[in-house]
ZAMAR-335117 format. One record per residue (C-alpha): x, y, z. Coordinates in steps of 0.5 Angstrom, whole numbers, plus 500, padded with zeros to 3 digits. Example, Ala and Ser with C-alpha at 12.3 -4.5 7.8 and 13.67 -1.06 7.14 Angstrom:
<sites>
525491516;527498514;
</sites>
This chain:
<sites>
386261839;381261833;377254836;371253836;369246840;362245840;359239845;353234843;349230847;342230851;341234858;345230863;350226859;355230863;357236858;357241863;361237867;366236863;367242861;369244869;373238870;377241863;377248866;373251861;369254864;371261862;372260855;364256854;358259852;352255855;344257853;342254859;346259864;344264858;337262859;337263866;340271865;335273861;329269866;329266872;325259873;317259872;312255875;309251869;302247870;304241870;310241875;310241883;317246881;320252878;323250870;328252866;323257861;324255853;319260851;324266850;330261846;330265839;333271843;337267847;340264840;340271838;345273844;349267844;351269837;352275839;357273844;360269840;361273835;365278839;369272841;371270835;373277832;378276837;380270836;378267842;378259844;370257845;366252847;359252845;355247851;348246849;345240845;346240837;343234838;340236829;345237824;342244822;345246829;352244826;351249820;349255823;356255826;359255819;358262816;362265822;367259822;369261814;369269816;374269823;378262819;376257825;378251826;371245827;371241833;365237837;365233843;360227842;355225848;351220845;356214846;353215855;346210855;340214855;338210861;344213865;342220862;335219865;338216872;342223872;336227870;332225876;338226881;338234879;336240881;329241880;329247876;333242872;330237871;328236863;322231862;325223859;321224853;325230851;331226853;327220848;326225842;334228842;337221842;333219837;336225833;343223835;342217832;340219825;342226825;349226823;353233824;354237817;361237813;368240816;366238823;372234827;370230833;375230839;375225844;373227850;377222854;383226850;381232849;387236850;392231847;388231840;386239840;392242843;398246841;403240838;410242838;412242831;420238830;424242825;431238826;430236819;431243816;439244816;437252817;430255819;430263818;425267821;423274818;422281821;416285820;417288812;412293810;413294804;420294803;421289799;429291796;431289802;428282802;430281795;437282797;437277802;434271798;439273792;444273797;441266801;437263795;430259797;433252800;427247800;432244806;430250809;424253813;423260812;418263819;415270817;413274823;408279820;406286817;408284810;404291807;403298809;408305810;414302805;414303797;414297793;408294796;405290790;412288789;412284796;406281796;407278789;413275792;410272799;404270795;409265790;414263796;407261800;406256796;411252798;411248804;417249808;414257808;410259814;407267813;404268821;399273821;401281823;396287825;396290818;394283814;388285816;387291812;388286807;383281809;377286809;380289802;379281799;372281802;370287798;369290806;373297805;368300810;372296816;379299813;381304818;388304816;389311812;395308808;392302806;386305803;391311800;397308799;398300799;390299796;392304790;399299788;396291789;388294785;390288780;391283784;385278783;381278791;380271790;389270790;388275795;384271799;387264798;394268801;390270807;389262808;395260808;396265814;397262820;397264827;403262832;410257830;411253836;417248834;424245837;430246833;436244836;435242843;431249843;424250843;421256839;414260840;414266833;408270834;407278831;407282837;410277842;407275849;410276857;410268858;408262855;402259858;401251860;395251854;397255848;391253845;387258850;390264848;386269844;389270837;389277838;393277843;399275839;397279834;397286838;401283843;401282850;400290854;401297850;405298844;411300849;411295853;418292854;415285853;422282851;425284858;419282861;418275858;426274860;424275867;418271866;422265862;430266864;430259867;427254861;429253855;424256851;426262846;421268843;420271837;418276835;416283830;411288832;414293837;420295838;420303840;428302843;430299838;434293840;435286839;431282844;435278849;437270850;429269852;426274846;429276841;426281837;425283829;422289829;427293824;423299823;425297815;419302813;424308815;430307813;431301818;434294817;430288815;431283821;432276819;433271825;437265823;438258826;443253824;444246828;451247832;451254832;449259836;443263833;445269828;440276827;442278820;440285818;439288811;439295811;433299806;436304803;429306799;424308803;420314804;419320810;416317816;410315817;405320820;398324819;398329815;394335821;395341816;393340809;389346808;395351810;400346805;396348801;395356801;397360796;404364798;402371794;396372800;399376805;398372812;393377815;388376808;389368810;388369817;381373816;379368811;379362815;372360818;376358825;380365827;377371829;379379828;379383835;381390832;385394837;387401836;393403831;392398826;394392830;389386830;389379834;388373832;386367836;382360834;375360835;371358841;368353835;376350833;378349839;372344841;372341834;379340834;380344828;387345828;392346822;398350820;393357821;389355828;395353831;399359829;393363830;393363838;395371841;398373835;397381834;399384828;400390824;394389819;396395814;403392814;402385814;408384821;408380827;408385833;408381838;406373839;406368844;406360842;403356837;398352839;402345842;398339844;399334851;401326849;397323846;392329845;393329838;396323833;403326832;404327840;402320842;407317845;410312840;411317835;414321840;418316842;421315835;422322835;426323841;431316840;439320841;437327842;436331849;429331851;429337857;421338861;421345864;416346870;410348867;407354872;400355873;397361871;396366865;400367860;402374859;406378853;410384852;413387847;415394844;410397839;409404836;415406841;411404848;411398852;406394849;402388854;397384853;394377855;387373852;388376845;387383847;391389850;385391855;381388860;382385867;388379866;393385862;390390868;392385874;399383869;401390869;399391877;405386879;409387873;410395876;410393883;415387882;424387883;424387875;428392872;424395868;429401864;433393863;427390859;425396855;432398853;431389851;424389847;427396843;433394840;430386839;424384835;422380840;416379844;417376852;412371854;411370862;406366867;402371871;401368878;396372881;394369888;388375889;385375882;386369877;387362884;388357879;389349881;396350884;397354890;403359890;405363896;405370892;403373885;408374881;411374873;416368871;419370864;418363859;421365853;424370848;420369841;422372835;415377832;414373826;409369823;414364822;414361830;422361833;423362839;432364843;434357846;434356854;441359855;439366853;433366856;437366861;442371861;436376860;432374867;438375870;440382866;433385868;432381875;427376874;424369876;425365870;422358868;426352871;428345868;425339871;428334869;433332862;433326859;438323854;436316854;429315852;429309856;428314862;424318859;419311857;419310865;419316868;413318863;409311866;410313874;407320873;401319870;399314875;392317876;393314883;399318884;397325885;403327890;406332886;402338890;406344887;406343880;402344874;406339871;411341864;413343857;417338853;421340848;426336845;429341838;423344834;417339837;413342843;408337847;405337855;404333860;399334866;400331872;395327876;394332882;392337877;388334873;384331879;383338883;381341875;377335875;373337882;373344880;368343875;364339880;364344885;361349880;356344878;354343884;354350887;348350880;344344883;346340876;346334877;353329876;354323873;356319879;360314875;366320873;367320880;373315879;376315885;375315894;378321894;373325889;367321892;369324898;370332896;363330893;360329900;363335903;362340897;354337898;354339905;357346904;352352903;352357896;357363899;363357901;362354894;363360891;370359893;375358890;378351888;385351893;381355898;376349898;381345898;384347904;379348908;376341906;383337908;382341915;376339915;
</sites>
């Protein structure tokens, strides 16, 4: 945890070995191994041997510093082993110290005589060995330099016992209470307090999180910056504290979060920054305490197990928390911990909202929506209680807002007129007065996506009427692609409802509607070209019931979306024994995206005779949708041959996920086209054996089999 333990004494006093005899050794920065990286031993005129260069120590400080300041953000334990042996070594520490709120320590050298201290020097290795009158000069430093103010000197002898995590006793408090994450909300925390008023008899643990995504943001940080005054109150330290700390410090340019600066910053801006930067002292990292026969650890994010020396866990980590934020970290700490008398605590993450276990409890009440404020409460004699204060004021979930421009349009401008006004759609003008409108090659790889370029991907329209007359999908995004399809928000959004993947096929999309009084079909925004040609080619040699699907399309305003699987002309990734067309869906021709549930899809391949799109898999318990998530997308795991991967869909939201098979194959495809080019690879991309070996074998092959397909390649490279 923030600990910054510097060592003092002269070369060969022993402080690099006591460094190994403590087991610190990955947590210490040494300027003698750093001077070693940046050049190896000289030779010098006045020795027989190589030495340790000095030459270059203003930049093995500079990096050194580096590297600790890159720790330091990270709340890590460090050690810093080089000599101090001046009291300007003490203070060049102390501006970082203030910054990243370290606590001071130095482990004194100076009391091994120097008569020993040269002994040892003469007995180490050459390039080591340092002349005695060097040794001369630090001891005289050591005895009449004293180090700078705010240093705390730790016995060597008892290090641990004097620096390490001390478990706190609590017992004298007749109640503890230990508060979930609130955001903001501050109702329910009033509520609670009026209902159990402040006791000094009591110890009140906050977990964590106290601004952001609620509504009373002033209100709750007024009422914490008063209660932390008092000694019985420890506020821990969350994720968005953070956001405050840079906003006291006058760092908004380090403030990543869109609701601080657009929302909590505009309702606390007459706070004074100095109480602000007094309250964010008084914010500590971890309670480690007994009560009741029982030993508690209360971080923010909660970790999977408690290590031997908790003093050795960077700050970070029980800030952010061990793992991602879906991590199970509650069932994993009891599985870790289930025989030891030691209970978690913790806010953070909870995306299946549960209360933790006997080993973990877990806080984290989504209060912000609508949730609950989690209080855990302790009391001798009785069994732990969580006590839940439902918030009753609060506003829509929190999420980006992607289609500001769109929101913003002026509804008597007819749909054409915004979509030709937009930089990012082109116009394909087709014949009788129909036009298609797709996003421009520029808004796909800009990611320029609003309400309009999403809406704007094969949509054809009969531009004098301002009709929709035949339409595929909007555009919808893979997991994780964008911020509203990352996992954790989709999570919360598929909690107690049906989420159902239908297999995702591997080919082009193809549309058809009725039009003018004729079948129309079209693919890649137009209703000409080679991919409509090849469509139509399978569709009039195909078992369909052509007379069927006609009589359907003319008396329904609809378009049908299908996959156009053509083995012979368009071989994507996934290889198919036949071409053929799967009817997908039924969507409605209007501007508006609605499409006919599963059911009547259908209902209408079987009328008319055709394959239709399949159900993978169904999930009404997010839980099994988390973990069947984790196991497909296993980069390792590229088993699932003959599958593209699927479509989620779960009421109006729409999301992708690609299994790993293709997007390796899709992945050396790119590769085989370089390579059949000459260009040059980034060997680093190649991220596993198996594309290193595909690699190999494509460099051996000559410019008419790499003109080849992807699955012809394939096979011919597994025969091989």
């Amino acid at each position: 945890m923030r600990t910054l333990v510097i060592l003092r004494g002269s070369p060969a006093s022993g402080k690099s070995t006591w460094v190994k005899k403590m087991g610190l050794e990955n947590y210490t920065l040494c300027a003698d191994t750093i001077r070693l990286l940046v050049e190896s031993p000289i030779i010098v005129p006045d020795k027989n041997h190589r030495v340790i260069s000095q030459k270059n120590d203003n930049y093995v400080w500079q990096l050194l510093f580096e590297l600790l300041e890159k720790r330091m953000s990270r709340g890590e334990f460090v050690v810093i082993d080089a000599t101090h042996s001046r009291s300007s070594d003490f203070s060049r520490y102390n501006k970082l110290c203030e910054r990243y709120r370290y606590r001071r320590y130095y482990v004194d050298f100076s009391d091994v005589p120097i008569e020993e201290c040269k002994r040892r020097n003469s007995l180490r290795e050459d390039y080591k060995r340092v002349p005695e009158n060097v040794i001369d000069k630090m001891y005289s430093r050591l005895k009449t330099q004293s180090k700078t103010s705010g240093w705390v000197e730790v016995n060597k002898d008892n290090f641990w016992n004097e620096i390490g995590i001390k478990l706190f006793d609590f017992n004298h408090y007749s109640k503890v209470h230990i508060f979930g994450d609130i955001h903001g909300c501050y109702n329910p925390l009033k509520k609670y307090f009026d209902e159990n008023p402040y006791n000094v008899d009591e110890m009140y643990i906050f977990c964590g999180d106290y601004l952001d995504r609620g509504l009373q943001n002033k209100e709750t940080l007024l009422f914490l910056m008063e209660l932390a005054k008092n000694k019985n109150v420890l506020l821990l330290e969350g994720n968005h504290e953070k956001w405050l700390n840079y906003y006291s410090l006058d760092e908004c340019e380090n403030i990543k979060s869109k609701t601080f600066l657009n929302k909590t910053m505009l309702e606390i801006i007459d706070i004074d920054k100095s109480e602000l930067r007094n309250f964010y002292r008084r914010i500590g990292q971890i309670a480690y305490f007994g009560y009741d026969g029982k030993t508690y650890l209360v971080s923010h994010g909660g970790v999977s197990y408690v290590p031997d020396e908790l003093q050795l866990v960077a700050t970070e980590q029980f800030i952010n928390g061990v793992g991602d934020y879906n991590a199970q970290i509650d069932e994993i700490f009891l599985e870790n911990e289930r025989d030891k008398n030691i209970i978690q605590v913790h806010g953070h993450r909870n995306t299946f909202e549960i209360d933790g276990n006997q080993c973990s409890v877990n806080l984290e009440g989504k209060v912000e929506f609508g949730g609950f404020l989690k209080v855990l409460v302790l009391e001798k004699g009785k069994n732990p209680s969580i006590g839940k204060i439902k918030n009753d004021y609060f506003g829509e979930p929190e999420e980006v807002d992607e289609f500001n421009e769109c929101r913003a349009k002026i509804i008597d401008i007819p749909m054409v007129e915004q979509l030709r006004m937009s930089k990012d759609i082109k116009e394909n003008v087709l014949e009788d007065n129909i036009s298609s409108f797709n996003f421009t090659r520029n808004a796909f790889y800009n990611k320029n996506w609003n309400e309009l370029t999403c809406k704007a991907r094969g949509l054809f329209v009969d531009a004098l009427k301002n009709k929709v007359v035949a339409r595929g999908y909007e555009k919808f995004f893979n997991i994780n692609e964008r911020k509203e399809t990352e996992l954790e928000h989709l999570l919360i959004k598929f909690k107690n409802k049906k989420v159902t993947c239908y297999k995702k096929e591997n080919g082009y999309l193809g549309i058809m509607s009725w039009v003018n009084g004729q079948l129309f079909i079209a693919s890649k925004s137009t209703n000409k070209g080679d991919y409509v040609n090849w469509f139509k080619n399978i569709y009039e040699n195909s078992d369909i019931d052509k007379k069927a699907l006609e009589e359907y399309l003319k008396t329904n305003d609809v378009s049908l979306t299908f996959e156009v699987i053509d083995i012979e002309n368009d071989p994507h990734i996934i290889e198919y024994d036949k071409s053929k067309i799967i009817l997908l869906d039924i969507i409605h021709n209007d501007f508006e995206f609605k499409k006919e549930p599963y059911e009547k899809v259908l209902e209408l391949s079987k009328l008319i005779n055709c394959s239709y799109k399949t159900i993978y898999k169904v999930f009404n318990d997010i839980r099994d949708f988390h973990k069947w998530y984790l196991e497909n997308t296993n980069e390792d795991d590229i088993s699932k041959k003959d599958i593209e991967g699927v479509v989620i869909e779960c009421e109006d939201i729409m999301t992708k996920l690609k299994f790993p098979y293709y997007n390796f194959w899709k992945f050396m495809r790119s590769i085989k086209e370089k390579v059949a080019k000459n260009h040059n690879i980034k060997f680093s991309n190649l991220y596993n054996a198996e594309a290193n070996y595909f690699y190999t074998w494509l460099k051996q092959q000559d410019e008419e089999i790499l003109q080849k397909d992807i699955i012809t390649l394939r096979k011919m490279y597994y025969t091989e």
